[in-house]
Structure formats: structure tokens, C-alpha cells
N, C-alpha and C positions, 0 to 999 in steps of 0.2 A: 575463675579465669580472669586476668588482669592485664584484658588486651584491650584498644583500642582500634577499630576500622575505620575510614574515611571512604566514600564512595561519593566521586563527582559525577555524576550522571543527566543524559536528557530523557527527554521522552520519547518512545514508549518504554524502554530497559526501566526509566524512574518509576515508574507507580512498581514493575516485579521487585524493584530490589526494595524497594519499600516494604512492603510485605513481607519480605525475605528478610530481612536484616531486624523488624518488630519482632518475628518470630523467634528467628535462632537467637538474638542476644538474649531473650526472656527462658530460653533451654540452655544456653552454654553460656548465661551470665558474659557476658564482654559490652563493652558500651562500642556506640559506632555514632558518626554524622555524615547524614547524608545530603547532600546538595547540587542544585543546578549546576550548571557550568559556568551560566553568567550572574552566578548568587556566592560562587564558591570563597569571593574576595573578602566574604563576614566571617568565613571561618579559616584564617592563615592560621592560625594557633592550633586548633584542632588538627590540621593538616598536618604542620611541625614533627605532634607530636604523637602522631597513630604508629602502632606498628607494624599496618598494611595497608596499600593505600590502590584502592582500583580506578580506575581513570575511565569513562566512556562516555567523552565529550570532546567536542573538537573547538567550544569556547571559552578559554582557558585566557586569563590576563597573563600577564607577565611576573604579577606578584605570587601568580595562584603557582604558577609554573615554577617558580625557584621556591618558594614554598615547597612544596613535592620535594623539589632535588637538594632543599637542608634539609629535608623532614629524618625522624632517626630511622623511616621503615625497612625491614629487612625485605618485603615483597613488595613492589610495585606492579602490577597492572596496568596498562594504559595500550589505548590506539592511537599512539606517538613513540616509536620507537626513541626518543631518545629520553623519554621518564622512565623507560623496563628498568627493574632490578629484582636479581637473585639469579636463582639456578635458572639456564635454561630449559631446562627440559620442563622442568615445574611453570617455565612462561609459555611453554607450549600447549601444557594442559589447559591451563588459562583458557588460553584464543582457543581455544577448542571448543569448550564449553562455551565463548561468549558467540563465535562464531554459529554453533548451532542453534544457539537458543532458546528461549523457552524459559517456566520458572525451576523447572526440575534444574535445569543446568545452572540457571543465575546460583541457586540453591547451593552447587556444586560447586563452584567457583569462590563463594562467599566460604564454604569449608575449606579448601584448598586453601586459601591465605588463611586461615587460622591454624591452620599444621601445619606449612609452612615456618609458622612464627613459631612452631614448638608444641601446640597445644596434639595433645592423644587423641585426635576424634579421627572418624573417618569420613570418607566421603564415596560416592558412585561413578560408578565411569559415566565416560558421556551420552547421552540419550541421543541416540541417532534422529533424527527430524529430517525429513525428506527437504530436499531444495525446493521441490515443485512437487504439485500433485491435486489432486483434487479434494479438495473438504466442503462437503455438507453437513450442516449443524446438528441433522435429525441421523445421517447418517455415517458419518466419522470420515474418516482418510482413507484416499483410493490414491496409487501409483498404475492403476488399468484402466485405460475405459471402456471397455468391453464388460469388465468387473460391476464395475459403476454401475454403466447404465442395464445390467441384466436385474441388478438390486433396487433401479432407482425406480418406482412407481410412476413419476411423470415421464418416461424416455417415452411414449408412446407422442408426445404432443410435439409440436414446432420448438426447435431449442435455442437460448440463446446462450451464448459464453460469457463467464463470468471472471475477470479477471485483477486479484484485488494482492497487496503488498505481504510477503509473506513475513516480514518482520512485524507486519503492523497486528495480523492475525495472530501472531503468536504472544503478543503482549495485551489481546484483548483490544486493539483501537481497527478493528473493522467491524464495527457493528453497521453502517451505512451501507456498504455492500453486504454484507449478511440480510438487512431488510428488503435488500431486493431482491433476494432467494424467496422469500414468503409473498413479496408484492407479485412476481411473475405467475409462482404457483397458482394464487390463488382466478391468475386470468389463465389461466390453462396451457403455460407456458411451460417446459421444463426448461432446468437450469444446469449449464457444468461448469462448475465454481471451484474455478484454478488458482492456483497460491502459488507466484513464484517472489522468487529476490527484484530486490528492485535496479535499478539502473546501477553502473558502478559495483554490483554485487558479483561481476563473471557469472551472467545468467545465459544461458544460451537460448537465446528467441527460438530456435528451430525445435528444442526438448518441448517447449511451452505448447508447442503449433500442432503437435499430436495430439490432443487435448480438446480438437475447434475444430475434428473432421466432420461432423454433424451438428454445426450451428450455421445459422444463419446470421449471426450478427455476431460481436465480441463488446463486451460493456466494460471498459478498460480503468479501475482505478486504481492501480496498480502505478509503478511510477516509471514504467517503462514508454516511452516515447512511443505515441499512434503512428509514428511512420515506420518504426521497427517491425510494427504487426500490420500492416500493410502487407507484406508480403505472402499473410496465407490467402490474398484474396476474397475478405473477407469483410464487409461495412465494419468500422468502429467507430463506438460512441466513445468519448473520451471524455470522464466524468471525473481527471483528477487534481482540475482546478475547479476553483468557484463557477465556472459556465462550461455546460454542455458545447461541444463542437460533434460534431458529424464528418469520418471522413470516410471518403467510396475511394474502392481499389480502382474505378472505371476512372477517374478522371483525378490520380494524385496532385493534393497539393492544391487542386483549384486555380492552374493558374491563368486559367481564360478569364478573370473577375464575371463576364457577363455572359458566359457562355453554360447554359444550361439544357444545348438540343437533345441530349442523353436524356429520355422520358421517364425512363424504369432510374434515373438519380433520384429524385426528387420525389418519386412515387414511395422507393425501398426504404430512403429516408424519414420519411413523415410517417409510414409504416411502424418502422421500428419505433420512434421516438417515443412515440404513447404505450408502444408496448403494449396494447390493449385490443380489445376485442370491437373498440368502434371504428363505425366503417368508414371507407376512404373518403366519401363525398361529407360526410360532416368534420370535415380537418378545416380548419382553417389558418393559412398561410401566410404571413405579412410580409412587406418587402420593403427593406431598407435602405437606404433613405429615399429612393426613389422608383415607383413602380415602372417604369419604363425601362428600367434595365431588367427586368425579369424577359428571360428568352425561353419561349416556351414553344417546340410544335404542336400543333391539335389544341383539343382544349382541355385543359387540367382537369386533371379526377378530383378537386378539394377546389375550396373557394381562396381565391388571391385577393386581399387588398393591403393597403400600404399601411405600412406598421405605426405611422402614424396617428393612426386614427382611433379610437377609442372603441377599440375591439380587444376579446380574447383571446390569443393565439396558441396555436399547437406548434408554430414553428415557427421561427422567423429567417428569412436568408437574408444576411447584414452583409452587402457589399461595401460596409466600409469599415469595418469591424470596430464603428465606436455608437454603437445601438445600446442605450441606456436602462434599456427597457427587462429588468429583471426576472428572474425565476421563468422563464422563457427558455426553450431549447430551439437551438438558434445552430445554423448551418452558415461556417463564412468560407465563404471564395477567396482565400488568402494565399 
């Protein structure tokens, strides 16, 4: 076979087609180059001269782009409609596969542009992959949770929801949320560890929200906005930038800054945050940048002092959301 591929790709799709592209050119003999999106400017010549060429990057120069549209390929690929070339119907199986999937379907999609170009091989239909559903590592994919939890061992304990990027699980880059499948287990937690599309993806929040009728919390790193899931009523930890945030359905938004009279906020929060099995009067709670805005009735179930001080906190409430103070899970009034 005396074909040439070009695949400009990011991550997570790049390490599948990596693998994918090692394998099958070393079985159906064809050379292929594969590269970033903002790497793709070192290979215009490669590009030129493939004769398929798949696109799944949105960071494309200018050179790399008309590159593509001299290049001699019969099949183009891309999520830019104005690089597609060839048959439509055969662009449609494309986004089918790339839409669903997965390494079965990358797999599928790298065949497809090789018989396309002419070559006799075949290839498989698409592997159906749920939008949403529930995966457990130990125990595979549920679209019930009735299903689920009649199978899952822990459903007898306090649950919390788990809710992590379904693109990102399908190309392996959810190992951080899978670790805290095993970290809750093992405090006697169970877990329902949901997989949907991310933001931008036509996910429907409300499919998601059947899924968290028996949790008490939602632990969100998934790339859907914590105010979206707001709405089942339900504390979210939102774990999907670099710092923890804390948001209660009782008081969205936070937008009293110093308004904390709601007792059971501040209790359910520091609760969930450690996720763990120590008790409420050993929490210790710091208070940014000034303790005198902490509004408290009664007296605290955990000990308060101000985050200043050369303590180690289980939570800290930063009324001014520039608390420096690292690896801290930190609730702001914003």
C-alpha cells in the first residue's frame, strides 16, 4: 500500500490516533504523520502531499490551512467545514465515528480514509457509545440506576455523585476522577460515577440529573458549569479547575459576601469536603482575609480561625477570592 495519511490532532483524540495509526500502518504498510495542531507548521510538505488528510484541531495557522486545501488528498476530514472533501455521505461516516468516539471508532475512521483513497480493506460500523451513563472501573457501563446500584456493593452506604468528562474517559485522561472512586470506597462511601459530554457538546443537564437522585453531593469535573447542576438541588464540589469551590443550592451564587446565617451551609460544606469519616469538631476552618466577616449564629460545630495564621486548614471561606493559600479546599462568596 503506497498511501500517505496526515492527522493533525490534540489531546485526548492524539495519544488514540497515535496508537492507532503505529498499529495499522505496521499491518496495511501505508506511512502516515501525525501532529499537534500548533506543531502542524513543521510538516507543510507532508501535508501537501498525503492522500487523506483528518483534521481534529481547532489550532490551525494559516499556512497549515491552505497547506490542506493545495494538498493533492482525495479525503479530507476536519471540524471546519470548509477543509471537508470527497463524497458526502462517506464525510458523514467520518463525524460519525469521530463524534462517537473511542479507539474502536478512531480505528474506524483511519480505515475509512484508506478505502476511500482506493485501498480493499474494510472497516466496522460505528460502535454505539452512550452520551451519558454511568461507569465504574470494577464494574463497566450502566445506562439504569436501579441497574447500578442493585449490582453495586457500596449502595448500602451515604452516596456521593460523581461527575467527570465523557470525552476525556474515553481517551483514558480521567484517571483523577476514577481515583476518587477508590478514595471514597475505601471511607465507606459509595460512589455514581457519571460520564457525560462536556459543555458545547448538546448535553442535556436534565438526562444527567437522573443519575444524583440518591446523592448527597455531586463532585463535578466534568466541564459542565456548577450552575447548570444547580438545579437538582443538590451541594456541588467543582473540582474542574485548579481549586476546589463549594456551591449550596440554599444560597446561589453567594451573593451576600458576608452573609453566612444558614448554619446547616457551612456544616454540609465542610462535611462533604473531606469526604471522610472525621468528625465535625476536629475541622478546622479559616477565614479570609478577615475574621470578622465570618457571620455565624450559635457557635460553630469546628474550630474558626483566620487563614492567616500558621495553621492547617480543612476549609477556608475566602471573601475575597485572592487567598493564596494552596491545596486548600476553599469556599468563596462570589
Amino acid at each position: 500500500m503506497d498511501r500517505h495519511i496526515t492527522v493533525i490532532s490534540d489531546p485526548p483524540e492524539y495519544q488514540v490516533f497515535e496508537i492507532v495509526l503505529s498499529g495499522e500502518s505496521k499491518n496495511l504498510g501505508f506511512t502516515y504523520t501525525l501532529t499537534k495542531g500548533a506543531e502542524a507548521d513543521r510538516c507543510l510538505e507532508e501535508i501537501e502531499r498525503s492522500d487523506a488528510i483528518i483534521v481534529c484541531s481547532n489550532d490551525l495557522s494559516n499556512d497549515v490551512i491552505n497547506a490542506v486545501r493545495n494538498s493533492q488528498a482525495c479525503f479530507v476530514f476536519s471540524n471546519s467545514e470548509e477543509l471537508l472533501r470527497g463524497n458526502a455521505g462517506f464525510l458523514q461516516k467520518a463525524e460519525e465515528y469521530f463524534a462517537r468516539g473511542g479507539i474502536q471508532n478512531i480505528y474506524s475512521l483511519v480505515r475509512l480514509s484508506l478505502w476511500v483513497c482506493g485501498e480493499n480493506i474494510t472497516f466496522p460500523d460505528v460502535l454505539e457509545v452512550p452520551w451519558h451513563g454511568i461507569y465504574h472501573p470494577r464494574a463497566g457501563v450502566f445506562q439504569d440506576l436501579s441497574k447500578y446500584l442493585w449490582d453495586y456493593p457500596f449502595s448500602i452506604f451515604p452516596a456521593a455523585g460523581l461527575l467527570f468528562s465523557r470525552r476525556k474517559w474515553l481517551y483514558g485522561q480521567a484517571k483523577e476522577a476514577m481515583n476518587v472512586i477508590s478514595g471514597l470506597e475505601s471511607k465507606r462511601f459509595g460512589v455514581i460515577p457519571v460520564f457525560t459530554q462536556d459543555e458545547g457538546e448538546h448535553v442535556s443537564v436534565s438526562e444527567v440529573g437522573k443519575y444524583f437522585s440518591r446523592t448527597g453531593v455531586i463532585i463535578n469535573f466534568s466541564g459542565l458549569k456548577p450552575e447548570e447542576l444547580m438545579e437538582f438541588g443538590i451541594p456541588v464540589l467543582d473540582c474542574s479547575s485548579d481549586r476546589i469551590r463549594v456551591y449550596h443550592p440554599l444560597i446561589p451564587g453567594f451573593s451576600e459576601k458576608s452573609d453566612f446565617s444558614e448554619e446547616n451551609i457551612v456544616e454540609l460544606a465542610v462535611k462533604w469536603m473531606k469526604l471522610s469519616e472525621k468528625r465535625l469538631e476536629d475541622v478546622v476552618v479559616g477565614v479570609y482575609p478577615d475574621l470578622k466577616l465570618f457571620k455565624y449564629s450559635g457557635r460553630p460545630p469546628f474550630r474558626v480561625v483566620s487563614a492567616e495564621e500558621n495553621e492547617e486548614f480543612d476549609l477556608i471561606l475566602d471573601y475575597s477570592g485572592k487567598c493564596e493559600i494552596e491545596s486548600v479546599a476553599r469556599l468563596t462568596p462570589d
